[in-house]
Phi, psi and omega in degrees: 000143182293144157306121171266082161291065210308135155279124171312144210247133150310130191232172194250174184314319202263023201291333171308318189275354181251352177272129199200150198059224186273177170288158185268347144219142152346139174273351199258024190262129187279338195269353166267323096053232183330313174298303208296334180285302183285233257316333195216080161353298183275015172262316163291347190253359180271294188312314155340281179325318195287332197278300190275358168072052161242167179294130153323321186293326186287343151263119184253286187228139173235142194217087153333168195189344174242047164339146183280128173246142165291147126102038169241122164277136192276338183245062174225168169287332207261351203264141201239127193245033162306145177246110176289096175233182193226135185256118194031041141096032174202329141295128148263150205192114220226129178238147148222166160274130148235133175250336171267142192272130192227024197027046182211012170332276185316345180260307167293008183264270143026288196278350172303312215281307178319318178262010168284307193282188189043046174241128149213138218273174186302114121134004190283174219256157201277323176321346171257012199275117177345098161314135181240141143253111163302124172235133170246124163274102227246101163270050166213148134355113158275296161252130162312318164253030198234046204287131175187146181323282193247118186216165200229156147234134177214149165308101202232162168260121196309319206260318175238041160071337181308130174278142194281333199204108205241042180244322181223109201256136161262107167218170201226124199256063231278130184260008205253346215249030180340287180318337199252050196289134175268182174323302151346291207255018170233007124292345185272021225333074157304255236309329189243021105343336205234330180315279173307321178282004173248014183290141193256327177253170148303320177315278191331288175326313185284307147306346145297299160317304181312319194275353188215108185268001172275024145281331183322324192273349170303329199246332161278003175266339168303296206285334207278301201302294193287017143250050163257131170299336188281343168262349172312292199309313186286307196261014138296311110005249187351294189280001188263313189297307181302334170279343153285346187272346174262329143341295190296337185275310205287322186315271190323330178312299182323313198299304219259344171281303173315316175305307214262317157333325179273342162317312160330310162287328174296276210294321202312295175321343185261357203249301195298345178302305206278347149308322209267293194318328177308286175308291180351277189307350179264327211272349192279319166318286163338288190289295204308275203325292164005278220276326172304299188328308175299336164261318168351328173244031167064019176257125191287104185275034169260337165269000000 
């Protein structure tokens, strides 16, 4: 399908002082997401920076490679709003937002990251083979007990830590874990990355822009996508589809917490039968010996 490139409605330099109350979508909405990255470069290549802990100077070029196609539903399961780029003609590199915890990240990063690495054209040396990165933007705790802002996965040796490969990388941007930003990542400012996609008003955004002001053009790229009608409308779609698909996860659970209580119940009763069935047979055991003593000392217990 051809690319459909909407031109963005001119807005004015000060538009942010006429912007007020909540957003009219989520910053965590993946179709704004998305936009917001092909639309505005240097918001993609500052969230980089911020996500791989690199020098700005060190993104050089980024090349989307999935452009957003308009009038693709947006309401499938299958359908997938991830931005696939190729990072200084060398990296690949593929980010998404998830907002629903679907227990399965992990296995799904895994078939991300999989169908990334390994493009080589016939006879080229294994040695050139592309570096890749999964990047997942997670608003929920992937491990409970392990919690951290920004956390890497690499191919490793269990025992001394030794890396097998830095060509293939997992990494995770948790939006619940803020507080918990390491040094690292508030010189790269993760922390106000995960700030702004968890911004709820303008009020919020503005106060970011004010403490970090190379947001400003970030946040007029904001403003610009949600008056567009058209993009509203898809990603209103979009968040219309997700509250159902978290109905539907909140559903199943209830369900399955309920299956497992009554199962629960179900052994206890079969637990306490099979108790009663114990005691029976011992107090039944009891009376047989009893009544063998007794005749055994000759006494007839039918008179």
């Amino acid at each position: 399908m051809e690319q459909d490139h909407l031109s963005l409605p001119s807005v004015p330099t000060d538009i942010l002082e006429h912007v007020h109350g909540p957003l009219p979508i989520p910053m965590t909405n993946d179709c704004l997401f998305h936009l917001l990255m092909e639309y505005n470069t240097r918001s993609l290549h500052s969230l980089l920076s911020a996500l791989l802990h690199l020098d700005p100077a060190a993104i050089t070029e980024t090349e989307i490679q999935n452009p957003y196609l308009f009038g693709t539903s947006v309401n499938e399961k299958q359908y997938i709003l991830d931005v696939k780029l190729l990072l200084n003609q060398r990296t690949l590199v593929n980010l998404e937002m998830q907002v629903l915890n679907t227990d399965n990240w992990p296995e799904r990063s895994l078939c991300y990251l999989s169908r990334s690495f390994g493009r080589l054209n016939r006879g080229d040396d294994y040695a050139k083979v592309q570096p890749a990165v999964q990047i997942g933007i997670l608003n929920f705790t992937l491990f409970p007990d392990h919690p951290e802002l920004l956390s890497n996965y690499y191919m490793i040796n269990i025992k001394n830590h030794n890396i097998y490969s830095d060509k293939f990388r997992l990494t995770v941007l948790d939006l619940t874990q803020r507080h918990l930003a390491a040094p690292e990542d508030i010189v790269y400012k993760t922390d106000v990355w995960a700030s702004l996609f968890k911004a709820a008003t303008w009020e919020d955004i503005k106060m970011l822009v004010k403490q970090n002001p190379e947001l400003h053009d970030t946040a007029t790229t904001i403003c610009q996508l949600t008056m567009d009608e058209r993009i509203r409308m898809e990603c209103e779609d979009r968040e219309e589809f997700l509250r159902r698909e978290a109905t539907t996860i909140k559903l199943k659970t209830i369900a399955e917490e309920e299956r497992d209580q009554a199962v629960a119940k179900l052994n206890l009763v079969t637990a306490e039968r099979d108790q009663l069935a114990t005691e029976r047979d011992q107090v039944t055991a009891e009376r047989d010996k009893y009544l063998q003593l007794l005749q055994l000392n000759g006494i007839d217990i039918n008179n």
